[in-house]
PyMOL CGO cylinders between C-alpha atoms (Angstrom):
from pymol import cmd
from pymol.cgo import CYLINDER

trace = [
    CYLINDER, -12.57, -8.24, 4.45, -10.69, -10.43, 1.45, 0.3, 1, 1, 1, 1, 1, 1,
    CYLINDER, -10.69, -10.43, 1.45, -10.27, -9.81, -2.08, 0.3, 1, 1, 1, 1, 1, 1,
    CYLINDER, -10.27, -9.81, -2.08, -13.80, -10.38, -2.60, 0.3, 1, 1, 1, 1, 1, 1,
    CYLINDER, -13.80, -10.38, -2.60, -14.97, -7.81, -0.83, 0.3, 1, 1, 1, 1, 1, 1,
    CYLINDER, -14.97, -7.81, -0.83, -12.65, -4.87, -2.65, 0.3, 1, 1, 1, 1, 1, 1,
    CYLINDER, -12.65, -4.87, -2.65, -14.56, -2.29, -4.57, 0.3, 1, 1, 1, 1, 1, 1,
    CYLINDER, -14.56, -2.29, -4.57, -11.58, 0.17, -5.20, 0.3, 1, 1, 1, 1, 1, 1,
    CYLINDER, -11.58, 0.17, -5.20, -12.17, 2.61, -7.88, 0.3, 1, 1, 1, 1, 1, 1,
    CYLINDER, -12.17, 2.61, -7.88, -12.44, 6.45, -8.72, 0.3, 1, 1, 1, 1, 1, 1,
    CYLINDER, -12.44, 6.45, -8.72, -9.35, 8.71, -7.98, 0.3, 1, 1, 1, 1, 1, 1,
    CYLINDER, -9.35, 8.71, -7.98, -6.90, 7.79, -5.35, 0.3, 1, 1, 1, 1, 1, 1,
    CYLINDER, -6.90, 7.79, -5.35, -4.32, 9.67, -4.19, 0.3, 1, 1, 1, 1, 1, 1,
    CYLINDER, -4.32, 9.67, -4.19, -0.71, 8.24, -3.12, 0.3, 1, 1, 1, 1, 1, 1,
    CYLINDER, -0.71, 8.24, -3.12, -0.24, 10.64, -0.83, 0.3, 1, 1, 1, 1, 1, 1,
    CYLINDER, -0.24, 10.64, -0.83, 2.67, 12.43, 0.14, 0.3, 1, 1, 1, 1, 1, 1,
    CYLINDER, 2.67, 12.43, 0.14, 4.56, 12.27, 3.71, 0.3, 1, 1, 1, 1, 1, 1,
    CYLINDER, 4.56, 12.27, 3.71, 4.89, 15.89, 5.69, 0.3, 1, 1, 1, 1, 1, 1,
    CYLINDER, 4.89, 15.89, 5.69, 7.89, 16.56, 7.40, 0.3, 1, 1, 1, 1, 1, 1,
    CYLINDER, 7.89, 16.56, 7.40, 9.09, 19.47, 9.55, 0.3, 1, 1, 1, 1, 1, 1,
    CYLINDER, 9.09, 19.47, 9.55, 12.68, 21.35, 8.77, 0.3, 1, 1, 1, 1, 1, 1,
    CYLINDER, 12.68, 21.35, 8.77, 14.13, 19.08, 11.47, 0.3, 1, 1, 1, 1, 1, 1,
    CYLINDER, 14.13, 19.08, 11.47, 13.40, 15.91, 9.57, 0.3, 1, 1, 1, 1, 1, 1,
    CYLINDER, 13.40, 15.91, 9.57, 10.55, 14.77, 12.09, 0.3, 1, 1, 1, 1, 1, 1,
    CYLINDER, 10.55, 14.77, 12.09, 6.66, 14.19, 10.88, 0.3, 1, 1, 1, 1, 1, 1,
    CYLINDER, 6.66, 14.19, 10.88, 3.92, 17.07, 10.54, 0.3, 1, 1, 1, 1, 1, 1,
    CYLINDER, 3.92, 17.07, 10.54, 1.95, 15.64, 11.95, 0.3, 1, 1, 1, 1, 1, 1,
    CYLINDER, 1.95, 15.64, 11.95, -0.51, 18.37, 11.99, 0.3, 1, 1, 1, 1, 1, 1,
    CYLINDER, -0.51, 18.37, 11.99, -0.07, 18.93, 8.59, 0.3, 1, 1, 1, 1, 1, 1,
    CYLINDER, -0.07, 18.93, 8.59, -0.38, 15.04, 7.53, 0.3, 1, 1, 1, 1, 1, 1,
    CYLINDER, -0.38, 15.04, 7.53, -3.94, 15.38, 9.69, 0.3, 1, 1, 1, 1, 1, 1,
    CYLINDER, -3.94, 15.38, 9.69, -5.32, 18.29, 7.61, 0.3, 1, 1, 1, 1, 1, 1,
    CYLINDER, -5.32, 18.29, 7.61, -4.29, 17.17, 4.26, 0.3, 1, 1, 1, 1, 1, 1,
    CYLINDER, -4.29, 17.17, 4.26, -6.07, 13.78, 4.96, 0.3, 1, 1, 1, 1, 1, 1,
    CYLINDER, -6.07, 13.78, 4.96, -9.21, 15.07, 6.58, 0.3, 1, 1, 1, 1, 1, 1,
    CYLINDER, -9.21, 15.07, 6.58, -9.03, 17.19, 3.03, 0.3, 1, 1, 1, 1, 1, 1,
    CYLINDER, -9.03, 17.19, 3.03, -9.98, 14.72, 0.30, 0.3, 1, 1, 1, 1, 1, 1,
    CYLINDER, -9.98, 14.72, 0.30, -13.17, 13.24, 0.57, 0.3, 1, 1, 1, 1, 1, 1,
    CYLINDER, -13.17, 13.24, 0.57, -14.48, 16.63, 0.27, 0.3, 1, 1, 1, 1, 1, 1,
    CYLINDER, -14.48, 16.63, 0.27, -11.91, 16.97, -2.96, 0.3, 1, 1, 1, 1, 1, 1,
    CYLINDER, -11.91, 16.97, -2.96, -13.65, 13.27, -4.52, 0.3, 1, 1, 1, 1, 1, 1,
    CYLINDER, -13.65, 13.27, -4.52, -11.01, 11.55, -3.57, 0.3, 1, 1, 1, 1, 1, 1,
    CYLINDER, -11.01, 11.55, -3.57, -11.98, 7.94, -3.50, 0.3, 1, 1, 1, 1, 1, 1,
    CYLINDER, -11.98, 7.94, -3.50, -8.90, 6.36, -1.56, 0.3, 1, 1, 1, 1, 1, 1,
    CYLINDER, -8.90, 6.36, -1.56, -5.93, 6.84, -0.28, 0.3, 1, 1, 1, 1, 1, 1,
    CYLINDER, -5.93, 6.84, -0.28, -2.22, 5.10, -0.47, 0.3, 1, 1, 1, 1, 1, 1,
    CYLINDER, -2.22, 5.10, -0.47, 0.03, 6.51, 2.25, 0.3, 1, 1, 1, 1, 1, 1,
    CYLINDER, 0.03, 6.51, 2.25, 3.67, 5.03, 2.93, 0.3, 1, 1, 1, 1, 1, 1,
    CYLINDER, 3.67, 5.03, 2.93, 4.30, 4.69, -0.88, 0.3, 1, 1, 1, 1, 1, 1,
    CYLINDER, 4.30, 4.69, -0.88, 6.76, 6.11, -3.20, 0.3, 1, 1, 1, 1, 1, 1,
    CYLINDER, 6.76, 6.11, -3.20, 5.13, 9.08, -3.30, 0.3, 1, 1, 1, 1, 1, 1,
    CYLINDER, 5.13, 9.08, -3.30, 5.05, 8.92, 0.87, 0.3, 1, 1, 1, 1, 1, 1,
    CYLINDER, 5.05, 8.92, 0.87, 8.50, 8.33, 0.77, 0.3, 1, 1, 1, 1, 1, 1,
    CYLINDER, 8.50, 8.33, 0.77, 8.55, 5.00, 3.38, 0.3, 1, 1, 1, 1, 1, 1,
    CYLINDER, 8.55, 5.00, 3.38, 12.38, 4.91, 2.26, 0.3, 1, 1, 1, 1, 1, 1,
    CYLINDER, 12.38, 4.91, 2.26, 13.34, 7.37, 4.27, 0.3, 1, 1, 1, 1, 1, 1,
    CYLINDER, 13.34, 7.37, 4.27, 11.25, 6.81, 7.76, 0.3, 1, 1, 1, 1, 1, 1,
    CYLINDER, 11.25, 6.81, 7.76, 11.54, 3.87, 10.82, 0.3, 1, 1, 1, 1, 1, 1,
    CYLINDER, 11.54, 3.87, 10.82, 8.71, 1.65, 10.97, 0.3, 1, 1, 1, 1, 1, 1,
    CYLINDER, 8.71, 1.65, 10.97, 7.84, 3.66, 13.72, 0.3, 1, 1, 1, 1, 1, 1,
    CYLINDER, 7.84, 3.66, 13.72, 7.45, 6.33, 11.73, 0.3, 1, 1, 1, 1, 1, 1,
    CYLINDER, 7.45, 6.33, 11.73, 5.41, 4.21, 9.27, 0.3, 1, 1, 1, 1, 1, 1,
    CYLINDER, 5.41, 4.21, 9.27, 2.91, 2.95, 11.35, 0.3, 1, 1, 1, 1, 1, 1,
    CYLINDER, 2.91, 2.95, 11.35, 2.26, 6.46, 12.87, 0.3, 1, 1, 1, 1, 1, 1,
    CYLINDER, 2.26, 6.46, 12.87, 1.35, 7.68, 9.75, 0.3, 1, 1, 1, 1, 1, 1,
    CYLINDER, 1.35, 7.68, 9.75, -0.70, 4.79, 8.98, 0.3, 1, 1, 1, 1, 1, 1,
    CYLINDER, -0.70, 4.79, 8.98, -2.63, 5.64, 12.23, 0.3, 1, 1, 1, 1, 1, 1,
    CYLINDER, -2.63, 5.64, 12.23, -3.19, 8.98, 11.72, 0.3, 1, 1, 1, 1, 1, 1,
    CYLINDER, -3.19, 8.98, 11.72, -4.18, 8.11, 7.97, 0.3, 1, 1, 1, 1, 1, 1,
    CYLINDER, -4.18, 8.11, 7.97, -6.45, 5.22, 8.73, 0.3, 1, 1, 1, 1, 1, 1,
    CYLINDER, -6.45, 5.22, 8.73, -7.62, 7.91, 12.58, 0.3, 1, 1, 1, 1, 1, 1,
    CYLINDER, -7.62, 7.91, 12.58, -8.88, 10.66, 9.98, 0.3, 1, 1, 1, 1, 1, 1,
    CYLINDER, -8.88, 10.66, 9.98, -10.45, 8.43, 7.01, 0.3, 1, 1, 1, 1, 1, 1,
    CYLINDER, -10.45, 8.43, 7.01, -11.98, 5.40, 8.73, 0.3, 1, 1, 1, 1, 1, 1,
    CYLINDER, -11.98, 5.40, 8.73, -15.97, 5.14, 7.21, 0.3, 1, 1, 1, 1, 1, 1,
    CYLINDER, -15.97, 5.14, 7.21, -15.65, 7.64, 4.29, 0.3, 1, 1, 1, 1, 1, 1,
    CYLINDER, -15.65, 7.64, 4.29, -12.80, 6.35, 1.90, 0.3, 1, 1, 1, 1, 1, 1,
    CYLINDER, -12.80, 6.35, 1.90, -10.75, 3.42, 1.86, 0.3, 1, 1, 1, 1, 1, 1,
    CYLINDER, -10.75, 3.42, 1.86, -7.15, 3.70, 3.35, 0.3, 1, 1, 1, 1, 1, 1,
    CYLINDER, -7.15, 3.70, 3.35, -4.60, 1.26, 1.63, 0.3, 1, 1, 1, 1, 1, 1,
    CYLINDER, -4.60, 1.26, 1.63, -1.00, 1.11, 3.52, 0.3, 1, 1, 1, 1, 1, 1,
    CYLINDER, -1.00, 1.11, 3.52, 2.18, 0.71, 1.82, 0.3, 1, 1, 1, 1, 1, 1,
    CYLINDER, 2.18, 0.71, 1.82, 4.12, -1.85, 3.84, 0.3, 1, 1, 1, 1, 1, 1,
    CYLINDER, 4.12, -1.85, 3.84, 6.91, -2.48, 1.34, 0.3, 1, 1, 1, 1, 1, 1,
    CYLINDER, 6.91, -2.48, 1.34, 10.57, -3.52, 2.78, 0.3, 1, 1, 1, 1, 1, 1,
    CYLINDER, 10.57, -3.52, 2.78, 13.32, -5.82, 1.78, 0.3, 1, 1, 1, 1, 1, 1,
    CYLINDER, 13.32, -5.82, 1.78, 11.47, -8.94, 3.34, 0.3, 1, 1, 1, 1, 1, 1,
    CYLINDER, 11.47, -8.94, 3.34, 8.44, -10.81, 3.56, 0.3, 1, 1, 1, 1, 1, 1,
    CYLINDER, 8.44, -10.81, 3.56, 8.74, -10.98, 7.26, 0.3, 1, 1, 1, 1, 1, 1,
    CYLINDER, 8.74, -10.98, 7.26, 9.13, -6.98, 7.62, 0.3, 1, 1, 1, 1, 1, 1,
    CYLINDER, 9.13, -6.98, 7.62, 6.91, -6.48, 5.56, 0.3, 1, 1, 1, 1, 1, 1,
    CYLINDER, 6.91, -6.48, 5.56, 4.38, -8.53, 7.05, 0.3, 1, 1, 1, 1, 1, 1,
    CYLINDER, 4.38, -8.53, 7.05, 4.53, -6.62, 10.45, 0.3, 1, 1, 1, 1, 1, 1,
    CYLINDER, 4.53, -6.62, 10.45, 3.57, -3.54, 8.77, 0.3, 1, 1, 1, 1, 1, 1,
    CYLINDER, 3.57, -3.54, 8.77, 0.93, -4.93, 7.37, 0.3, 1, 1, 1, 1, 1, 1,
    CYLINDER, 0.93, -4.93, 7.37, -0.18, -6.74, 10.81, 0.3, 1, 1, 1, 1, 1, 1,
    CYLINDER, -0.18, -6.74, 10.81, -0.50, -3.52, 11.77, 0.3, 1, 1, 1, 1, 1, 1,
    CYLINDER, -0.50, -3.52, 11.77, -2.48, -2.07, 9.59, 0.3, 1, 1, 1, 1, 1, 1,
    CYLINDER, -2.48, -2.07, 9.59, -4.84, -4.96, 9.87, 0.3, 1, 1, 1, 1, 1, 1,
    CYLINDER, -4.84, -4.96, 9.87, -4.63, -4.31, 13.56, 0.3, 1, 1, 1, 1, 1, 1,
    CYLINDER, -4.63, -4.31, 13.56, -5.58, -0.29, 13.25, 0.3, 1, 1, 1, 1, 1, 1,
    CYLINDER, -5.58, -0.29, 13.25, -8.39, -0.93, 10.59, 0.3, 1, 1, 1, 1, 1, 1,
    CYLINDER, -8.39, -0.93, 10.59, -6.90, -0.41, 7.44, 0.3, 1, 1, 1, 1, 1, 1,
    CYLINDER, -6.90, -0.41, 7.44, -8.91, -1.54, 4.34, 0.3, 1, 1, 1, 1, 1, 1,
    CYLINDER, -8.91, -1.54, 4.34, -5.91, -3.02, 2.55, 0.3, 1, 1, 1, 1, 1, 1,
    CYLINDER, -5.91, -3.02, 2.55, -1.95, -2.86, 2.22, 0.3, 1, 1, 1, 1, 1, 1,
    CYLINDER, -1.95, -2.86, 2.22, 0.33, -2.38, -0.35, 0.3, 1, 1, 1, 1, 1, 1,
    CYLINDER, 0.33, -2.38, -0.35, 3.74, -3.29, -2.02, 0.3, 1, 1, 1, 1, 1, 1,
    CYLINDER, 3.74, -3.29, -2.02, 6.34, -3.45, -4.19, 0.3, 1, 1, 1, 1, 1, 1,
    CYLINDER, 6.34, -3.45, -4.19, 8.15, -6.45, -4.97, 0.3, 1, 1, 1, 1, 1, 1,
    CYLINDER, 8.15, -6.45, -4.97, 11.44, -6.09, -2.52, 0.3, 1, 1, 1, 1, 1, 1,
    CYLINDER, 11.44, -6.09, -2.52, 13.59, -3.29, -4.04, 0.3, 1, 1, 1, 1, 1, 1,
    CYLINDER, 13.59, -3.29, -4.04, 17.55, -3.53, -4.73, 0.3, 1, 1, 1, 1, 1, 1,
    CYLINDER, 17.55, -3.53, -4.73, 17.79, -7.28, -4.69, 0.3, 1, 1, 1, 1, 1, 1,
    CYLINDER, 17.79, -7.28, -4.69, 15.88, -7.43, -8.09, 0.3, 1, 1, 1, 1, 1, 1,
    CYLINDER, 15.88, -7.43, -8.09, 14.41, -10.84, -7.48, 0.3, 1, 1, 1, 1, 1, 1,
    CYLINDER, 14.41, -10.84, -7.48, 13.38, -13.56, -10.12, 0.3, 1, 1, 1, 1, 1, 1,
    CYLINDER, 13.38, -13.56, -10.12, 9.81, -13.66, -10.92, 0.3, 1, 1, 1, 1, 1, 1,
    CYLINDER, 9.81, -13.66, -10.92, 9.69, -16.85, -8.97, 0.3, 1, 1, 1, 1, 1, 1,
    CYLINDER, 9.69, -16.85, -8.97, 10.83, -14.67, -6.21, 0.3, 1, 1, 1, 1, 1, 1,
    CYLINDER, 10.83, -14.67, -6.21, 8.57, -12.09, -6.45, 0.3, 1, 1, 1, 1, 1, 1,
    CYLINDER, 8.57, -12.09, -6.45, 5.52, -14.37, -6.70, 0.3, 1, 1, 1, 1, 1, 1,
    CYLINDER, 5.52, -14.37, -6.70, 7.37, -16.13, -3.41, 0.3, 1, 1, 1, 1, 1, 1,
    CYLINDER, 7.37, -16.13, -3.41, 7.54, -12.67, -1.47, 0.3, 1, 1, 1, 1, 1, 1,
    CYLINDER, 7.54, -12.67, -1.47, 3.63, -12.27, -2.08, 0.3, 1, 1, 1, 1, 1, 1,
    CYLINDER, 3.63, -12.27, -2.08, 2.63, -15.68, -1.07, 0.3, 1, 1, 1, 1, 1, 1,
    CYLINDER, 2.63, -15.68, -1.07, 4.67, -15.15, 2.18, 0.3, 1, 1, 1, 1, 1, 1,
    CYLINDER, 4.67, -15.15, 2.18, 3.33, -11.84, 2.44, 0.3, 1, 1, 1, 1, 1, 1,
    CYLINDER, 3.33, -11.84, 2.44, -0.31, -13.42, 2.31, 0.3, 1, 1, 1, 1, 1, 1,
    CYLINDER, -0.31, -13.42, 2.31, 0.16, -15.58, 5.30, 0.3, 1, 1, 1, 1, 1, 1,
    CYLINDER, 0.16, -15.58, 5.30, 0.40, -12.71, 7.36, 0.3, 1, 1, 1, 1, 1, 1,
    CYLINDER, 0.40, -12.71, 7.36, -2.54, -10.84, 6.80, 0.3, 1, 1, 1, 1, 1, 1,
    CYLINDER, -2.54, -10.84, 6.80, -6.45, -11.65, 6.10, 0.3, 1, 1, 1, 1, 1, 1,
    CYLINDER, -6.45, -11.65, 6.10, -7.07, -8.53, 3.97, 0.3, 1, 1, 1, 1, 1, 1,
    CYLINDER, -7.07, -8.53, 3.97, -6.49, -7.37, 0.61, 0.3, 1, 1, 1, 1, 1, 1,
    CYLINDER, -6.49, -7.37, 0.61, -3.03, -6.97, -0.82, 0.3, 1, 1, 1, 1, 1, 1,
    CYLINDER, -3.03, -6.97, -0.82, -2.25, -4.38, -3.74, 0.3, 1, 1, 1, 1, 1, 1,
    CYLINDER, -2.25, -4.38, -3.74, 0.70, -5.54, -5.38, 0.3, 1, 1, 1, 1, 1, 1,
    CYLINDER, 0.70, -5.54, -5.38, 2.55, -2.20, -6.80, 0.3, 1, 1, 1, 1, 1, 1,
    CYLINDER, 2.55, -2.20, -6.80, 4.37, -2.90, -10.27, 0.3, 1, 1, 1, 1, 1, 1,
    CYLINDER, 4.37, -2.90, -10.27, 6.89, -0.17, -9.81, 0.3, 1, 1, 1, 1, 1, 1,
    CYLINDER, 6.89, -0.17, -9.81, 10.06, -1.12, -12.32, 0.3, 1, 1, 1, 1, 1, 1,
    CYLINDER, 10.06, -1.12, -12.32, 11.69, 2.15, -12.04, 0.3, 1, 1, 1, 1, 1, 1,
    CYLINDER, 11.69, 2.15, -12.04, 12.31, 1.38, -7.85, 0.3, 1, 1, 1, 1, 1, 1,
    CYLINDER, 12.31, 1.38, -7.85, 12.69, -2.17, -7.71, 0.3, 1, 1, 1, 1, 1, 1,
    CYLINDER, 12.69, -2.17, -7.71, 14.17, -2.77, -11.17, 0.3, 1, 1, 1, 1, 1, 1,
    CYLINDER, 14.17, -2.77, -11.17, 11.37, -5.62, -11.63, 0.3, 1, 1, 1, 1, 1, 1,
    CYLINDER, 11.37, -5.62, -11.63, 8.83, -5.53, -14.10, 0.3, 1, 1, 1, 1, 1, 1,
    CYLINDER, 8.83, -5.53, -14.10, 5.89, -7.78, -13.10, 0.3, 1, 1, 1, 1, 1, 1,
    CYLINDER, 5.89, -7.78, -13.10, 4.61, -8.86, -16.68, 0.3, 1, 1, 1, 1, 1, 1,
    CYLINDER, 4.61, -8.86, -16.68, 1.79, -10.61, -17.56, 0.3, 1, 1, 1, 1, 1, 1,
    CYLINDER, 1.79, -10.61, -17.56, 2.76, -14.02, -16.33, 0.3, 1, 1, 1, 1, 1, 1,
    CYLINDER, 2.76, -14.02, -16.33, 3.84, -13.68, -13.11, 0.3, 1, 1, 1, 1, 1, 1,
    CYLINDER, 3.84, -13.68, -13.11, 0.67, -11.34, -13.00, 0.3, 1, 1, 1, 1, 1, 1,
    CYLINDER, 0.67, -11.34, -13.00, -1.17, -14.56, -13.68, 0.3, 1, 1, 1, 1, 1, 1,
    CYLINDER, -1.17, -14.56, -13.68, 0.61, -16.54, -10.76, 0.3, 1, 1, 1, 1, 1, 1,
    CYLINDER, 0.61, -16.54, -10.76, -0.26, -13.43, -8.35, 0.3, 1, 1, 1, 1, 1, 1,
    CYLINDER, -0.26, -13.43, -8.35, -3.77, -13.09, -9.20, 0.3, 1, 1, 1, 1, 1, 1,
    CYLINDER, -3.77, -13.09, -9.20, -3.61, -17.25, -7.61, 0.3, 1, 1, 1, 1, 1, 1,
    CYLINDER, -3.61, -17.25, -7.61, -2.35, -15.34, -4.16, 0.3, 1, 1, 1, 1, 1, 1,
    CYLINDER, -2.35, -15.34, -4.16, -4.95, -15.64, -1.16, 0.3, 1, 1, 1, 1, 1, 1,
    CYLINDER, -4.95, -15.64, -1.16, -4.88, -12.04, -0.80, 0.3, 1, 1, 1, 1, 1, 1,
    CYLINDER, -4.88, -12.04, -0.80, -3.83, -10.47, -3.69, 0.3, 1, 1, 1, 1, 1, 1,
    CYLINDER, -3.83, -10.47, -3.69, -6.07, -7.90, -5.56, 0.3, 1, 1, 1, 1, 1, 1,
    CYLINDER, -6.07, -7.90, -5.56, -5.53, -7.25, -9.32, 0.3, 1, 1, 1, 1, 1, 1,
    CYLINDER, -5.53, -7.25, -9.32, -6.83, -3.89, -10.05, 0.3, 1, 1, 1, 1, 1, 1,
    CYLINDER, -6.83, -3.89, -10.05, -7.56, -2.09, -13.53, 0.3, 1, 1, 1, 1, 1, 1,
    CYLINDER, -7.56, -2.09, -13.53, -6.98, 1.42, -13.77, 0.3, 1, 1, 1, 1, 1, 1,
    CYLINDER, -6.98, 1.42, -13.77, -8.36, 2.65, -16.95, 0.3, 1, 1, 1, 1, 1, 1,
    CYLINDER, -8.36, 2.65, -16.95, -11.60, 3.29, -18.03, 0.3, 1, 1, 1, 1, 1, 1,
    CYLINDER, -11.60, 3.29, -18.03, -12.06, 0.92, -20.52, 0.3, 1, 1, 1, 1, 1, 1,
    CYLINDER, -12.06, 0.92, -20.52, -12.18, -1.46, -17.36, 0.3, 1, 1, 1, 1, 1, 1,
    CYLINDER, -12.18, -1.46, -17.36, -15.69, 0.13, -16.59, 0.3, 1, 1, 1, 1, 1, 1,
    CYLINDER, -15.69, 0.13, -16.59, -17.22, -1.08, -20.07, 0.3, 1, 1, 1, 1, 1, 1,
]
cmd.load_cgo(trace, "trace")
């Protein structure tokens, strides 16, 4: 599966990451809410964004929840993984994983803190695509990274391997 092959649309949810009291993942919980929304419409799922909070886990904890995401969803809605870190390499891994588990695509940001140059960014992504023969959704998230991706980096992205652009508005449907 490439690029070519992507036929994301509808609603998606970035999904949120369960945790117990002691800090540890619900995993139970993470299980039900996934096995929830195809029968809600959902059309895909993002887990280990923002919204999934990968900040705050170990890869270890990443890739479980990309297990259990991809364990529960595989064959009725695609499951995209957020693999963002601080380097291509890192980031990579993650997303050898998810290629490895059966993931239909992986996510990121461009590396957050270091607020890199858009000749950076479009670096990170062309690194990123050597590691990985699936889709890649690149996440334009200024308010975490303190990068905006504008238009013509967008343009040098869209020349990525791997990289999907994606509209998400309905006028992209007319």
């Amino acid at each position: 599966m490439d690029r070519n092959d992507v036929d994301w649309r509808g609603y998606w949810v970035a999904t949120t990451t369960p945790f117990k009291k002691d800090g540890s993942l619900d995993e139970a919980a993470l299980r039900e809410g996934m096995r929830s929304y195809p029968s809600m419409g959902i059309t895909g799922v993002l887990v280990n964004g923002t919204s999934g909070e990968w900040f705050s886990q170990t890869d270890a904890e990443r890739r479980l929840v990309a297990e259990i995401a991809v364990d529960e969803l595989r064959g009725n809605i695609p499951v995209v993984i957020g693999c963002t870190t601080f380097t291509a390499a890192n980031t990579g891994a993650l997303a050898q994983h998810a290629t490895k588990i059966g993931a239909d695509g992986v996510m990121s940001t461009p590396p957050p803190y270091c607020v890199p140059a858009p000749r950076e960014v479009i670096r990170y992504f062309q690194d990123l695509s050597e590691f990985v023969d699936m889709p890649i959704m690149v996440y334009n998230w200024a308010r975490g990274t303190n990068v905006e991706i504008k238009y013509d980096t967008s343009v040098e992205l869209a020349k990525i391997k791997h990289v999907c652009l994606l509209y998400t508005s309905a006028a992209a449907d007319e």
